[in-house]
C-alpha positions as CSV (number, residue, x, y, z in Angstrom):
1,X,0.0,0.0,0.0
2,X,1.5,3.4,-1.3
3,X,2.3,5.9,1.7
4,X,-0.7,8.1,1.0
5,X,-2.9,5.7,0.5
6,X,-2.1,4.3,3.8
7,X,-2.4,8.0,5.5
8,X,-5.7,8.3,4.1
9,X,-7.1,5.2,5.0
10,X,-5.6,6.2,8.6
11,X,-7.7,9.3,7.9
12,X,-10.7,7.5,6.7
13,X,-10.5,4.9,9.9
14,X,-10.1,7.8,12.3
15,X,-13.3,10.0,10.8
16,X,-15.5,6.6,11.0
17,X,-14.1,6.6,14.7
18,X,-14.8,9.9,15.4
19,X,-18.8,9.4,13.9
20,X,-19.0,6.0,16.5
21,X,-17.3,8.5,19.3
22,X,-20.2,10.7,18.9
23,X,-23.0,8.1,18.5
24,X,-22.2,7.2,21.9
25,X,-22.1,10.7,23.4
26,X,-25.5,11.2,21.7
27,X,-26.9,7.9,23.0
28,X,-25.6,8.2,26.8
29,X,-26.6,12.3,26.8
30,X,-29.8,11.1,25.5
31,X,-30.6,8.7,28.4
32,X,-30.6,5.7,25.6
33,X,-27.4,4.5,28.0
34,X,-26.4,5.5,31.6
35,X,-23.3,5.5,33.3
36,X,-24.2,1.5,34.8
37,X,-25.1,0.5,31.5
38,X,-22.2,1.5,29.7
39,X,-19.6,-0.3,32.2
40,X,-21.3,-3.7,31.3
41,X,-21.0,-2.6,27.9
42,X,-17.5,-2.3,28.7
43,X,-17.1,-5.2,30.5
44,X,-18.8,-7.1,27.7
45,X,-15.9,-5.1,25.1
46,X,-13.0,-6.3,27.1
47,X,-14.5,-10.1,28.1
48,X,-16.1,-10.9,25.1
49,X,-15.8,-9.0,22.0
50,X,-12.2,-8.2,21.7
51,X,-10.6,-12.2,23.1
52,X,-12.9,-13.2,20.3
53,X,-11.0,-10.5,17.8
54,X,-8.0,-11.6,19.0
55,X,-8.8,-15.8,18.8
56,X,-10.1,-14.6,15.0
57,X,-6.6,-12.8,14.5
58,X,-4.7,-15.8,14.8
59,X,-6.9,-18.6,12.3
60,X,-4.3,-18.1,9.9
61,X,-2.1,-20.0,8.1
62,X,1.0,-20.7,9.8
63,X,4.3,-19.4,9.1
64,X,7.9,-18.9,10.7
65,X,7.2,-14.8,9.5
66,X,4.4,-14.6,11.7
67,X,6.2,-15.8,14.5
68,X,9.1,-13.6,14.5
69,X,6.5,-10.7,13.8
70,X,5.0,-11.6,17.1
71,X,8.3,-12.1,18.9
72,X,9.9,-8.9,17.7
73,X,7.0,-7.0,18.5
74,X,6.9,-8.2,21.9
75,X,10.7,-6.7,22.2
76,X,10.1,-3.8,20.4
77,X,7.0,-2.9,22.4
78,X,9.1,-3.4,25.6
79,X,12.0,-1.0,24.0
80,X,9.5,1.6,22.8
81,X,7.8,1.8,26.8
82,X,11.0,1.4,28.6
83,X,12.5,4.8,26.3
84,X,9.0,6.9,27.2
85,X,9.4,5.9,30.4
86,X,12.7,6.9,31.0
87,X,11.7,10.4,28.8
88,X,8.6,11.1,31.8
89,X,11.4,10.6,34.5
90,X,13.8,13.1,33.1
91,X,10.6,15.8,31.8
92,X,7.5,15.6,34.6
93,X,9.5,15.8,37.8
94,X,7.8,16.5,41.0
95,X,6.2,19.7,41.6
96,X,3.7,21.1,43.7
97,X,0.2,21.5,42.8
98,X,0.9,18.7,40.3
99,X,-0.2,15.5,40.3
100,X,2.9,14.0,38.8
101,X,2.2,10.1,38.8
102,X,-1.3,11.0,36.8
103,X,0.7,12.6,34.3
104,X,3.4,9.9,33.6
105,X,0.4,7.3,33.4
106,X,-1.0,9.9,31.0
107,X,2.2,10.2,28.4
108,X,3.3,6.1,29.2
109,X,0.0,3.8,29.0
110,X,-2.2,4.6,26.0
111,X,-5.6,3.4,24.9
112,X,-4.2,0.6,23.0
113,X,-6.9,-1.9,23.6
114,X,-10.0,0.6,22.8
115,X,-8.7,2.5,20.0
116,X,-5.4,1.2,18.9
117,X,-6.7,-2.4,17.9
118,X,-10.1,-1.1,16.1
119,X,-7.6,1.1,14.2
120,X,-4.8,-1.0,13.4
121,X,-7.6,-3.8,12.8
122,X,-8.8,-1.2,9.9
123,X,-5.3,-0.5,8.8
124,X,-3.6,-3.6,8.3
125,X,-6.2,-6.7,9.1
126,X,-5.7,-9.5,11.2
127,X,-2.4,-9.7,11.0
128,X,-2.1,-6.2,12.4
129,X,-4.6,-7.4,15.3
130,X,-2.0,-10.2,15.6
131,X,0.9,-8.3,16.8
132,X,-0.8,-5.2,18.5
133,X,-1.7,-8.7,21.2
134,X,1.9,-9.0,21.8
135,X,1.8,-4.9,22.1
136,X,-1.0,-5.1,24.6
137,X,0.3,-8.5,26.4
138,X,3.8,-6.0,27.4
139,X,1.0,-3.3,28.4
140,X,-0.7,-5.2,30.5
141,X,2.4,-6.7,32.1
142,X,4.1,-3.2,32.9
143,X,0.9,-1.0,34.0
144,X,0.4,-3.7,36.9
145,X,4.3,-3.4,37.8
146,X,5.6,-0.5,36.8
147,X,2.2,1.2,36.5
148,X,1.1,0.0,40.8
149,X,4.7,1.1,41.7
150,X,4.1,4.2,39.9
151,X,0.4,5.3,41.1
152,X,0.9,4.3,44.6
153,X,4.0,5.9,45.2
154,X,6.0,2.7,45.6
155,X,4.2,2.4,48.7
156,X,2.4,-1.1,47.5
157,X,4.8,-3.7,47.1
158,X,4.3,-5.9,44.0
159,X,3.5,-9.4,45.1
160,X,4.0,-12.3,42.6
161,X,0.0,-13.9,43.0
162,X,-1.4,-10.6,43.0
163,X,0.6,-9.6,39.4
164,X,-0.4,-13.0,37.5
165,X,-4.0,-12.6,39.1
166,X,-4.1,-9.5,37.7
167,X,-2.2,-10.8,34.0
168,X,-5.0,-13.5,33.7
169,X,-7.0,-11.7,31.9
170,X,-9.4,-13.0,28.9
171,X,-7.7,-10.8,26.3
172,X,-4.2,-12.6,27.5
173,X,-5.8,-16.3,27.9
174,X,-7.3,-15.0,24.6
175,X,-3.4,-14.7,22.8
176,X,-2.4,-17.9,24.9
177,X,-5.5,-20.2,22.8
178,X,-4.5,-18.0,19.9
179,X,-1.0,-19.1,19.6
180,X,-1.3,-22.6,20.6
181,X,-4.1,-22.8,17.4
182,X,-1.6,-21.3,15.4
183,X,1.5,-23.1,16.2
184,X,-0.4,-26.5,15.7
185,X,-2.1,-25.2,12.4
186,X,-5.3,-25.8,14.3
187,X,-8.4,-24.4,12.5
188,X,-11.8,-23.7,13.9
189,X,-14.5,-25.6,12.4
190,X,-16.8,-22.9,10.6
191,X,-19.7,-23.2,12.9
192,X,-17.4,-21.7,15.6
193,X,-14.4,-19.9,14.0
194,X,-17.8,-18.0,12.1
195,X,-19.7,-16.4,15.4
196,X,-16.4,-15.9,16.9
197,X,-15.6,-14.0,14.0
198,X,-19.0,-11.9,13.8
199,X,-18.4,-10.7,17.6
200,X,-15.0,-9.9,17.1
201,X,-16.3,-7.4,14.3
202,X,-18.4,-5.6,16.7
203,X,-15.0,-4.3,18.7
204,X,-14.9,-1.0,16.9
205,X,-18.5,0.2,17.4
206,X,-18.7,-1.0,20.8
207,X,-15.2,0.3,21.7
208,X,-15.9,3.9,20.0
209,X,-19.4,4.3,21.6
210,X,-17.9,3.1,25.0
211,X,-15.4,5.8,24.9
212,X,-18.0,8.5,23.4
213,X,-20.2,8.0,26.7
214,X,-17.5,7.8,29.1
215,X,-16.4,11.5,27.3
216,X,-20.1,12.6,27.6
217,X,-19.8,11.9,31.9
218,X,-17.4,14.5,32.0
219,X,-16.9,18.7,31.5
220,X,-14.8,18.3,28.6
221,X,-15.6,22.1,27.9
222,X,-14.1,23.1,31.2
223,X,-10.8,20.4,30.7
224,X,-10.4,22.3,27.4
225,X,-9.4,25.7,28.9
226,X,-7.0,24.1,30.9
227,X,-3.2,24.6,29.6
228,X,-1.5,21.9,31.4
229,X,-3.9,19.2,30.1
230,X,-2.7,20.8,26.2
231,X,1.3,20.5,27.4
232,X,0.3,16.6,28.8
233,X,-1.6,15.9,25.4
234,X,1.8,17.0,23.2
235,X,3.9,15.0,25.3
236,X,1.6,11.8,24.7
237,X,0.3,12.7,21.2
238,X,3.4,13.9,19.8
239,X,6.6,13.4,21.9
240,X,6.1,9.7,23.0
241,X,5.0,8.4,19.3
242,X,8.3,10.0,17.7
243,X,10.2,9.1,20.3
244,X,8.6,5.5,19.6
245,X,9.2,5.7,15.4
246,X,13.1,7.1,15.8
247,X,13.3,3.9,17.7
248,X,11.8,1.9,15.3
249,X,13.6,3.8,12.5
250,X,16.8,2.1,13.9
251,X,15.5,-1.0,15.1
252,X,13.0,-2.8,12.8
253,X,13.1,-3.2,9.2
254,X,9.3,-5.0,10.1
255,X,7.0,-2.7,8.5
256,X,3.9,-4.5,10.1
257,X,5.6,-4.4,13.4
258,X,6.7,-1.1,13.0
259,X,3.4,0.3,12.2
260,X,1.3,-1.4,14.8
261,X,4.0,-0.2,17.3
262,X,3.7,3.3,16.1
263,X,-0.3,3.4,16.1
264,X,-0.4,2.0,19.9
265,X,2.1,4.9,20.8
266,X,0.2,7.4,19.1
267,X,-3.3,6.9,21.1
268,X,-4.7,9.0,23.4
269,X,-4.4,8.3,27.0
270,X,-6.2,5.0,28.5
271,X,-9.0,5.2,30.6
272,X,-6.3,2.9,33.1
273,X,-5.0,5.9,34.2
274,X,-8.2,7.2,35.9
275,X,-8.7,3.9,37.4
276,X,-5.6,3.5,39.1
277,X,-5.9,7.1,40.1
278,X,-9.0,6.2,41.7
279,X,-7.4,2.9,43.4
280,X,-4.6,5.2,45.0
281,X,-6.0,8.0,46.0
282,X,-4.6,10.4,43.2
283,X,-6.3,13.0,41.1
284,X,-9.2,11.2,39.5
285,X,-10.5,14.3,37.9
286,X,-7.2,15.8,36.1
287,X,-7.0,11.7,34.8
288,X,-10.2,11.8,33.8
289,X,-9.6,15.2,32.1
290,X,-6.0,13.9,30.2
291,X,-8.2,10.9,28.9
292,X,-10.8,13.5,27.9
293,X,-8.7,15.4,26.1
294,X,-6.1,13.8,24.7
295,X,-8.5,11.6,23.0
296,X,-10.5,14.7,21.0
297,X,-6.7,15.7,20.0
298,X,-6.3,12.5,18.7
299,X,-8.3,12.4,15.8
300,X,-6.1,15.0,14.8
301,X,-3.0,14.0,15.6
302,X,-3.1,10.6,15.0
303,X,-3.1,11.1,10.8
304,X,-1.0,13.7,11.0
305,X,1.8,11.9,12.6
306,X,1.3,9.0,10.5
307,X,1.7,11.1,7.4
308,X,5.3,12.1,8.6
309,X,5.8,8.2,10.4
310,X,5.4,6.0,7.6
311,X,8.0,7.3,4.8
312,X,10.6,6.5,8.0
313,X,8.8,3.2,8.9
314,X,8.2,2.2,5.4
């Protein structure tokens, strides 16, 4: 795929997003939805819907590319968080009046799982799905590490049980069945492999809507006149996802990789971040607020960025 056709179905992808975003402000602000409703909706996203896109992902064909894809991903990923964490250490310092371990959660953990996999879904297919798991699988292991250490000051210590209970997650048993179908060339028989297919195309609406009605809970009109929440937004929207491609400019040669990399880094801040801040007693609000935010910049950043990304990824 040419590099402007590729920015433009990144465009196109990201305007059909935005549409589904406000389809579920309208629906929630409209009393169609409440605020109970949509958690199920989102528990129902992250237990059902997207292990089912993932499982789907992997009923390909195998081969020893897809393999290393996965595997370099995983160590790419792990590169790409451990340089944007080191880049939040040395730029948001303490400071008073600041709630400093918001914002690192802010610029480090993005919404990978809501809006990176619908989009890289959209962008590259399945096999795009494919390695944004091994993306989310280093995600998942690092927010409840590095992220628990972070939000609670160090004060928690990270026990061993608590960490896996927290890993075993269906999206991660998900890549686990997912694999093992793959490396034995197992394929679902149609009358399964087809309904687990149809629910795992329903992860972008439902995803898109979720996030619109968890954005039309909030004052995003009053987080808008805020400046600090702007500076926040261009550290996660702009620094962190070049910070990510100069990495991968030098590292992979792994286009796929490389791209699916790039488009996790590039999302908005995860809605992770105002639950942990919630679970330690930090600034729920100015979380809240950086989600907020950070994901109506997005929709402009996001194709923006990937018009200058993909010549150097390509």
């Amino acid at each position: 795929m040419a590099e402007m056709e590729m920015t433009m179905v990144i465009t196109e992808k990201i305007l059909e997003m935005v549409v589904l975003l406000l389809v579920g402000a309208v629906v929630y602000k409209t009393g169609v939805i409440d605020a109970a409703s949509n958690k199920k909706l989102s528990n129902f996203l992250l237990m059902v819907i997207s292990p089912a896109l993932i499982i789907s992902s992997y009923q390909m064909e195998f081969d020893p590319r897809l393999l290393r894809e996965l595997l370099l991903t995983f160590a790419l990923s792990a590169a790409s968080f451990a340089a944007v964490i080191l880049f939040c250490r040395v730029v948001l310092r303490e400071r008073p009046g600041v709630d400093s371990p918001v914002e690192k959660m802010a610029v480090i953990y993005s919404n990978c799982g809501f809006i990176g996999i619908p989009l890289i879904n959209g962008i590259l297919g399945a096999e795009g799905v494919f390695c944004m798991t091994a993306y989310t699988t280093v995600f998942n292991v690092l927010v409840w590490t590095h992220g628990v250490i972070l939000m609670s000051g160090g004060g928690e210590k990270i026990r061993l049980k608590d960490m896996w209970k927290n890993l075993v997650t269906p999206a991660v048993i998900a890549v686990v069945i997912g694999i093992a179908l793959l490396l034995t060339e197992t394929s679902l028989p149609a009358v399964i492999a087809n309904p687990i297919a149809s629910v795992g195309d329903m992860n972008t609406p439902i995803a898109m809507i979720v996030a619109g009605a968890n954005l039309a809970q909030g004052n995003v009109l009053a987080s808008l006149k805020k400046v600090r929440v702007y500076y926040i937004s261009f550290l996660k929207l702009i620094v962190a996802p070049v910070i990510t491609v100069v990495l991968l400019f030098f590292l992979s040669s792994d286009f796929n990789v490389s791209m699916t990399i790039f488009v996790a880094s590039a999302c908005p801040a995860g809605a992770m971040g105002t639950m942990f801040a919630l679970r330690y007693n930090r600034d729920s609000n100015y979380a809240s607020e950086l989600f907020a935010v950070s994901t109506i910049l997005s929709m402009v950043t996001i194709p923006l960025i990937a018009a200058a990304a993909i010549p150097l990824l390509s």
